[in-house]
C-alpha positions in Angstrom: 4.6 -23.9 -21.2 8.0 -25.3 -20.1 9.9 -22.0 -20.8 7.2 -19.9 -18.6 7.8 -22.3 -15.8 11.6 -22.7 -15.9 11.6 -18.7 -16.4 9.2 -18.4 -13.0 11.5 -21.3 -11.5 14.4 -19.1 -11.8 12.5 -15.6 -11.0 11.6 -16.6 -8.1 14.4 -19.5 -7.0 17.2 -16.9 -8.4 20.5 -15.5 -6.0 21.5 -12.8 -7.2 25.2 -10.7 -6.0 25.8 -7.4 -7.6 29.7 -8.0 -7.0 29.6 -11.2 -9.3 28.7 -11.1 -12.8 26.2 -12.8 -14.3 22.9 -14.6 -12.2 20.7 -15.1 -11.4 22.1 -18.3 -9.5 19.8 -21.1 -8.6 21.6 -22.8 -5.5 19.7 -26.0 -4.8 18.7 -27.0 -1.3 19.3 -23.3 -0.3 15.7 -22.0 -1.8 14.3 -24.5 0.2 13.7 -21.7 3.2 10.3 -20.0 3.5 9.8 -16.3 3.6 9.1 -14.6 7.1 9.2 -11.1 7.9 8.9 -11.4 11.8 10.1 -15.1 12.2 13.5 -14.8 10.2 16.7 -17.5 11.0 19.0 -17.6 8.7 20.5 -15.0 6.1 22.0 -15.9 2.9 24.9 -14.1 1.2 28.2 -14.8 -1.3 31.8 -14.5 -0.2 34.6 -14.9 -2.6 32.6 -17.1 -4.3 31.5 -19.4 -1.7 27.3 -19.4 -1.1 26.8 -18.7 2.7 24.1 -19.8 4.8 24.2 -17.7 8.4 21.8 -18.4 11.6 20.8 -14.6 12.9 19.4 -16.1 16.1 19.1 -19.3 18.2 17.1 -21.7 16.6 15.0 -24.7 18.1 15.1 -27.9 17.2 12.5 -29.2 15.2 11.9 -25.1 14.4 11.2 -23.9 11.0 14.0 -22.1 9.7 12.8 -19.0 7.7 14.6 -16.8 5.4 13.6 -13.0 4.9 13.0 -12.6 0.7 13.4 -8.2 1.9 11.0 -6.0 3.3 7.9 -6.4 0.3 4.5 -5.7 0.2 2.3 -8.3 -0.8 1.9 -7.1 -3.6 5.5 -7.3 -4.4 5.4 -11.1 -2.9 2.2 -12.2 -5.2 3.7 -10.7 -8.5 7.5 -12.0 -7.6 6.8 -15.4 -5.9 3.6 -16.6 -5.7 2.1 -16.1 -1.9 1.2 -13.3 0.6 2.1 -12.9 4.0 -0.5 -12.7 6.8 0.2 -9.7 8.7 2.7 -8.2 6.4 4.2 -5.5 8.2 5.4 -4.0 4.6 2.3 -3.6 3.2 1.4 -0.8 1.0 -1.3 0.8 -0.7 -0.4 3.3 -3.5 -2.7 5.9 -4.5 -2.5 7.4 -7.8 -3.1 11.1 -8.3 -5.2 11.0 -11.1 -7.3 8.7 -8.9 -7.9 11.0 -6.3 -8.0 13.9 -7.9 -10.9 12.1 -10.3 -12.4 11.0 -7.2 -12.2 14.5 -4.6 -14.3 16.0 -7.9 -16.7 13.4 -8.1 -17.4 12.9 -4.0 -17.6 16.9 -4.1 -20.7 17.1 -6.7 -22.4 14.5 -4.9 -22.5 16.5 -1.7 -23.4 19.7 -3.4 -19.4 21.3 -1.9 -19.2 24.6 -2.1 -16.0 25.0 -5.3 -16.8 21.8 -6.8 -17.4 23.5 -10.0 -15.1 22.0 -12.6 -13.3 25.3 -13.1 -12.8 25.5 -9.9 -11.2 22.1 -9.1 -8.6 22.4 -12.1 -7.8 25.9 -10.4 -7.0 24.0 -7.2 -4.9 20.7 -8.6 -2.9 23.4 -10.5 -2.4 25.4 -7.5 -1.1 21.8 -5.9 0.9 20.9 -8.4 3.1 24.5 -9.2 3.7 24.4 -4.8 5.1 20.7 -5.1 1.6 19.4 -2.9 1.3 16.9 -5.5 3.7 13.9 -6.2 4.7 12.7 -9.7 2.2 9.6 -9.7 0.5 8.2 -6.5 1.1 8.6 -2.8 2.1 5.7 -0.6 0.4 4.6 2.7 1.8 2.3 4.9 1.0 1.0 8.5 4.0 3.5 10.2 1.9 6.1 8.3 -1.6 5.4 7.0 -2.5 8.9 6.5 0.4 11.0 5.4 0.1 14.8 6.4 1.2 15.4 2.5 -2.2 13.8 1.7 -4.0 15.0 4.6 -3.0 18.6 2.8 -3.8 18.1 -0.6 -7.5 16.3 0.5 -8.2 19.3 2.6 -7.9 22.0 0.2 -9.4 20.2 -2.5 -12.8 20.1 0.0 -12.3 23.7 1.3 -14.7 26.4 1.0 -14.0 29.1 -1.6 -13.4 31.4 1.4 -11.4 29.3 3.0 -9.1 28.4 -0.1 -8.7 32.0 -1.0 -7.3 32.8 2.3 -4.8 29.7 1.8 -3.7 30.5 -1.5 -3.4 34.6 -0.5 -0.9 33.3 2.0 1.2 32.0 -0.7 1.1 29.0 0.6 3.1 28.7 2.9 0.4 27.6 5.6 0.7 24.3 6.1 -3.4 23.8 5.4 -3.5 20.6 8.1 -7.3 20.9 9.1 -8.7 21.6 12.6 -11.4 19.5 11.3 -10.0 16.2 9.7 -13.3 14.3 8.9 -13.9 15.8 5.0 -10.3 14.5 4.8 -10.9 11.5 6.0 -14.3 10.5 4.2 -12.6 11.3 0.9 -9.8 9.2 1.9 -12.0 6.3 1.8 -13.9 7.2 -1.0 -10.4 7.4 -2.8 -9.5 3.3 -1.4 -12.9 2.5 -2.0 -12.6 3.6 -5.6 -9.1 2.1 -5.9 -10.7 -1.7 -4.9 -13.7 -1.2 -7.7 -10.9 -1.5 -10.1 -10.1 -5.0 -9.4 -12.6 -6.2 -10.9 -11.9 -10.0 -10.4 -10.4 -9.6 -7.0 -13.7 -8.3 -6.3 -15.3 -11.3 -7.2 -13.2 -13.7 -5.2 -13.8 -11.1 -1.7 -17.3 -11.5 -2.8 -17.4 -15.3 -2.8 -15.6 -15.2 1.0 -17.5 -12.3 2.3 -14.7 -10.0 2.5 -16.5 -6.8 2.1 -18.6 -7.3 5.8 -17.2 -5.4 8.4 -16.7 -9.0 10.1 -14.5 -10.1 7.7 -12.4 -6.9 7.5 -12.6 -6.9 11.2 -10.8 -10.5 10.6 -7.4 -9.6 9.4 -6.3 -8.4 12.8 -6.4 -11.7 14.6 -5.2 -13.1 11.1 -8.0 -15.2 10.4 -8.5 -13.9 7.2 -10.2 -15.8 4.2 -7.3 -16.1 1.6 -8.7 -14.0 -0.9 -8.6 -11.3 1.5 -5.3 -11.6 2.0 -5.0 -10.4 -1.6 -6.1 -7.3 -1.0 -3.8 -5.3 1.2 -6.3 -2.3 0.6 -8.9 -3.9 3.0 -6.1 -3.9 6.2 -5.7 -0.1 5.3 -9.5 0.4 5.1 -10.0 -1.3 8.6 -7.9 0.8 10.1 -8.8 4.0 8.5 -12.3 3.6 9.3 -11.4 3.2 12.8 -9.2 6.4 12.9 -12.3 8.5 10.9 -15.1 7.2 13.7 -12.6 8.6 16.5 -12.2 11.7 14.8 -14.1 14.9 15.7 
């Protein structure tokens, strides 16, 4: 028990310098400063062996002085140190392929889609992957970009008509298969993130207990009022604002 918490004291307490060998460095009175990402004061560095503490802006007196721990997710922030960040604007949600591929065939056979055959789904995903549609392992939203037009692509012709996906794959594809009509897209997007937050199971348990699947709740995290435990989740941000985007859309 002491070893796991003088190994997270210094995992999370640790300078580190790629110019100087060795480190982590624990620099007392120095990881005293909180993390911000919009409130930061001070920034920390090494010089010639010296530990440097800078102010990057006026500070108040009787302000507290934050330090920036990088631009990380909140994911990134639980697993490394401990906490999330209300309103983090680095927060990501990563989507794996296998997921949504698993997930496009599923939501298809439920609403009887024309090509949802087996057979023909595998034709598709191959068809993807030999044009470079589909990344190695997941795709990445973020708020600057909550539905990236690579996704929006790959969606699409997974949902498309047989018609429809013959005429796209005659044109070798080099059409760039954005739909006219983005609500499929958008519907299987959610399915996708909905999916993605039924495999946590006891996250689940703890939105449960704090009634973070209501819409009130979800509609929460943008004045920051957020129960903690839906802080956890960044999924549920994403969500909100997805589900906005999809009612607004044709």
């Amino acid at each position: 028990e002491n070893w796991y918490r003088s190994l997270a004291l210094v995992v999370s307490r640790g300078f580190v310098d790629c110019d100087v060998q060795g480190g982590p460095f624990l620099v007392p009175v120095a990881d005293l400063f909180n993390h911000s990402s919009s409130k930061q004061g001070v920034r920390l560095s090494f010089d010639e062996g010296s530990f440097l503490v800078h102010a990057v802006r006026d500070i108040e007196k009787g302000e507290e002085i934050y330090n920036s721990y990088g631009p990380l997710s909140n994911a990134q922030l639980l697993k490394q140190y401990g906490f999330v960040e209300s309103s983090n604007p680095h927060d990501i949600v990563s989507l794996g392929v296998d997921l949504i591929l698993a997930t496009a065939h599923q939501w298809c056979a439920q609403r009887g889609c024309l090509g949802s055959s087996v057979d023909e789904q595998q034709a598709r995903q191959q068809a993807l992957r030999r044009n470079g549609r589909l990344p190695a392992k997941a795709f990445v939203l973020q708020k600057s970009d909550l539905f990236p037009q690579d996704l929006q692509v790959v969606l699409h012709v997974l949902t498309l008509p047989p018609l429809d996906y013959l005429h796209w794959e005659e044109s070798n594809f080099s059409e760039d298969a954005k739909p006219d009509d983005p609500t499929a897209a958008y519907q299987l997007l959610l399915a996708c993130l909905e999916q993605k937050q039924s495999r946590y199971p006891s996250l689940r348990h703890l939105l449960a207990k704090e009634d973070c699947s209501s819409s009130s709740a979800i509609n929460s995290l943008s004045s920051n009022t957020a129960p903690s435990g839906c802080l956890l989740n960044e999924d549920l941000e994403i969500l909100r604002h997805l589900h906005s985007r999809a009612d607004r859309s044709p």
